[in-house]
Every structure is written in structure tokens, then in C-alpha cells.
C-alpha positions in Angstrom: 148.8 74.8 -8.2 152.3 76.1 -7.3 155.0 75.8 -9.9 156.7 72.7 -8.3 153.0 71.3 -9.2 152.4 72.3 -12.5 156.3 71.3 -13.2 155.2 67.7 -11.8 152.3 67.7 -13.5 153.4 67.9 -16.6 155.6 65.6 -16.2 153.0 63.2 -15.3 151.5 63.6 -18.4 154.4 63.5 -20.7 155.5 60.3 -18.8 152.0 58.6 -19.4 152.3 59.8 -23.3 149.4 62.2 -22.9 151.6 65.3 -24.4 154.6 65.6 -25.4 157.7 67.0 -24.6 156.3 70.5 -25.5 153.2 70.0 -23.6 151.1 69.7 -26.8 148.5 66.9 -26.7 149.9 63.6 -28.5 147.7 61.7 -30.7 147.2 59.2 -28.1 146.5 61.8 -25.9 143.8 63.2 -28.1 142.0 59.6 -28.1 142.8 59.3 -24.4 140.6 62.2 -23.9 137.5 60.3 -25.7 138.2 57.1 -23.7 138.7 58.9 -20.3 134.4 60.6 -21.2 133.6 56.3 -21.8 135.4 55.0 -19.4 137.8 56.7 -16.9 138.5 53.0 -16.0 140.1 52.2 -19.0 142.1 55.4 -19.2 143.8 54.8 -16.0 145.1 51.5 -16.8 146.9 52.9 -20.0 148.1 56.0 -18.5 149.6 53.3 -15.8 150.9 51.1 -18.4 152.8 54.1 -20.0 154.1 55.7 -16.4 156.0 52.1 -15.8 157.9 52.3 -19.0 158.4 56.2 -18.6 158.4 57.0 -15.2 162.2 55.5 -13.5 159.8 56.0 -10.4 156.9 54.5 -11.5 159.2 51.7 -13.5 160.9 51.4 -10.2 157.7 50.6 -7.8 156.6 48.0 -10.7 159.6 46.0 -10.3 160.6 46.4 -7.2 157.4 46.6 -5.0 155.3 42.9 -4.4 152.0 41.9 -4.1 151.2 42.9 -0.3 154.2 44.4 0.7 153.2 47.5 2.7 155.8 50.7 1.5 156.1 54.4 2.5 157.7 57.5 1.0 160.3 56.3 3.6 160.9 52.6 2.9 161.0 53.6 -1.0 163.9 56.4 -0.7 166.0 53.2 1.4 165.3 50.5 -1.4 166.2 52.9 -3.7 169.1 54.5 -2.1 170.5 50.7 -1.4 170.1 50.0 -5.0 173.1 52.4 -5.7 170.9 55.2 -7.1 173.5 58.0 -8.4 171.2 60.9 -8.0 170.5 63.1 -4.7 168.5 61.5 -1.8 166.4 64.9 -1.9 165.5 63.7 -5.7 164.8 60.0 -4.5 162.8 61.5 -1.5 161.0 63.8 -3.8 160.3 61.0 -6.3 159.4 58.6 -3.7 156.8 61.3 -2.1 155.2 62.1 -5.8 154.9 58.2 -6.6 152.5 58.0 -3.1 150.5 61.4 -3.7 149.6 59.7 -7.4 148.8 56.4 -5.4 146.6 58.5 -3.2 145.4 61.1 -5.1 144.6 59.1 -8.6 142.3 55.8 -9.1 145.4 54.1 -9.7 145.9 53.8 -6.2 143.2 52.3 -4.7 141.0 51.2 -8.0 143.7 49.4 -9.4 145.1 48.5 -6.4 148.7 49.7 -6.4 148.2 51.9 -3.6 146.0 50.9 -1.0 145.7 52.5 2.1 147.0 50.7 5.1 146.6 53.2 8.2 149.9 54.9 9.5 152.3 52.1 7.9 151.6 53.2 4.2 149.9 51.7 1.2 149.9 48.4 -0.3 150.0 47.0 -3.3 147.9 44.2 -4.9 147.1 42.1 -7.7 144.3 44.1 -10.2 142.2 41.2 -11.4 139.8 43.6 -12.8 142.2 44.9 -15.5 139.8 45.6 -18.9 140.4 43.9 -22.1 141.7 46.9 -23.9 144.2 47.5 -21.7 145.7 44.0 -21.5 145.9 44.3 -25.2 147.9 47.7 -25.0 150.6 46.5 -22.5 150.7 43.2 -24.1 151.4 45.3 -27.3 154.1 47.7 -25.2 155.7 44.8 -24.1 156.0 43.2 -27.8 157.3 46.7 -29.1 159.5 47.5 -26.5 161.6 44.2 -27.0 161.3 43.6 -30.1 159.3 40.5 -30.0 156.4 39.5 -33.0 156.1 36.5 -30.7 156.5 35.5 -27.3 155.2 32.8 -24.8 153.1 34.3 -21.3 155.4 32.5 -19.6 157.8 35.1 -21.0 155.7 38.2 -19.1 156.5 36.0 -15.7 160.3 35.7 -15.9 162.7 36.6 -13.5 164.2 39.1 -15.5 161.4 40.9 -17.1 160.7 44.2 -15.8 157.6 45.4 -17.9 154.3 43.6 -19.2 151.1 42.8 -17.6 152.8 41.1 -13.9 154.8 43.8 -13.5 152.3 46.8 -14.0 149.3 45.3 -12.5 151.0 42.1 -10.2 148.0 40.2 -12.6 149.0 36.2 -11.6 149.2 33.6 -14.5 145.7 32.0 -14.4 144.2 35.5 -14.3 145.5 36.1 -17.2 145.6 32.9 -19.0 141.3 33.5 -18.1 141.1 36.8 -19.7 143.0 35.5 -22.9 140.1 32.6 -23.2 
């Protein structure tokens, strides 16, 4: 790996709270580890789940990017450039090219079906019905914690307004999840 790699890299794995901000392994990190040996699965969802609230990138692609909508390194630097980004459009560009190289490079592309690939146009992204248990739990649990909430309604993860929880990160539709919560 070249420097600009490792540099990325890391930043990958601080964003999906595998280390921490001086590259040291974070507790869940350490259990991470034990759950990617049992189920790589699993540790892919969570490490997805902690990119949308870390990543601006990865935050932006969950709440701006729909269910079948076919996008590009190209398309994503527009949108965001439109969206009166205040940064460089060699940092969006770069962004927008690292966001595609994880959807093609890492299961969270095409296993969980953010990033499949659709010839020449790009990759598309779809609903992940197959999301585990576990992991429903943890961004149900993100979502709680990151507003505040010891309560909430599902109907709240499908507002409008809300840009994290289980629709955003996985595009997961209502009676999907209302059958994994039986």
C-alpha cells in the first residue's frame, strides 16, 4: 500500500470505530475481531452502521443515494457539489472515488447490497433484507443513543427527516423490519 492508502485506511477504520484516533484497537474493535473469525457477515454490517454516522461520505451516500438509483464517482462529486459542499471538488472527487473502491472492494458492496455492480453506468444500491439480528439491534441501539431517545416508534426510523437508523443504512423497507422484530 502507498501512503495515500494506508492514510485512507486508517481512516476507514477509525470511521467504523475499529481504532481510535491513535490507531490503537478500541474495545469494540477488539470484539470486532472475534465476531469478524464467527461471522464476517455480521462484522460488515456493524462496521457499515458505524461508517454512516462517521464517515460525511458514507453518511452522505446513506441519505442521499435510493434504492435502485444507479451512481458513479461522477454523479456523487455533482450531488454533492450541488448541495453547497464548502470543501475542494478534488476532496469531494477523492471522497466520492474512495466511497466506490469500499463498495467494490469490501462485502459491503455487493453482500449487502449498497454497491452493486451495474456495467459501465456504475453501482447500485438496494434494499439488504438479509441484515442479521445482531446488527439490527446495534443500529437500532446507535440510533437511540445518537438522539437521545429511551423510546421511539419505527415509524420514527422512516421519517422524512431522519438521516440514520436501519432505512437509511441498509434501505431495509417497513414490513421487513416489522418481520425481523416478530
Amino acid at each position: 500500500l502507498g501512503t495515500a492508502q494506508v492514510d485512507s485506511l486508517k481512516a476507514w477504520l477509525r470511521d467504523s470505530e475499529i481504532t481510535d484516533a491513535k490507531n490503537k484497537l478500541t474495545e469494540i474493535g477488539t470484539v470486532m475481531m472475534k465476531v469478524y473469525k464467527e461471522n464476517p457477515s455480521l462484522f460488515w454490517e456493524i462496521a457499515f452502521v458505524n461508517l454512516s454516522y462517521n464517515s460525511y461520505i458514507v453518511h452522505w451516500f446513506c441519505t442521499n443515494i435510493a434504492t435502485s438509483v444507479i451512481y458513479n464517482a461522477k454523479t456523487i462529486k455533482e450531488e454533492i457539489s450541488s448541495q453547497g459542499f464548502a470543501g475542494s471538488l478534488s476532496t469531494v472527487g477523492n471522497a466520492s472515488i474512495a466511497l466506490l473502491e469500499l463498495m467494490k472492494k469490501s462485502p459491503i458492496g455487493y453482500d449487502l447490497m449498497q454497491g452493486i455492480v451495474v456495467g459501465k453506468e456504475g453501482l447500485q444500491r438496494n434494499e439488504y433484507e438479509d441484515l442479521s439480528i445482531e446488527a439490527l439491534a446495534y443500529s437500532i441501539y446507535k440510533f437511540a443513543k445518537q438522539n437521545e431517545l429511551s423510546l421511539f416508534r419505527v415509524s420514527d426510523l422512516y421519517k422524512s427527516d431522519v438521516e440514520h437508523g436501519v432505512y437509511r443504512e441498509f434501505l431495509l423497507s417497513r414490513q421487513n423490519l416489522m418481520k425481523k422484530l416478530r
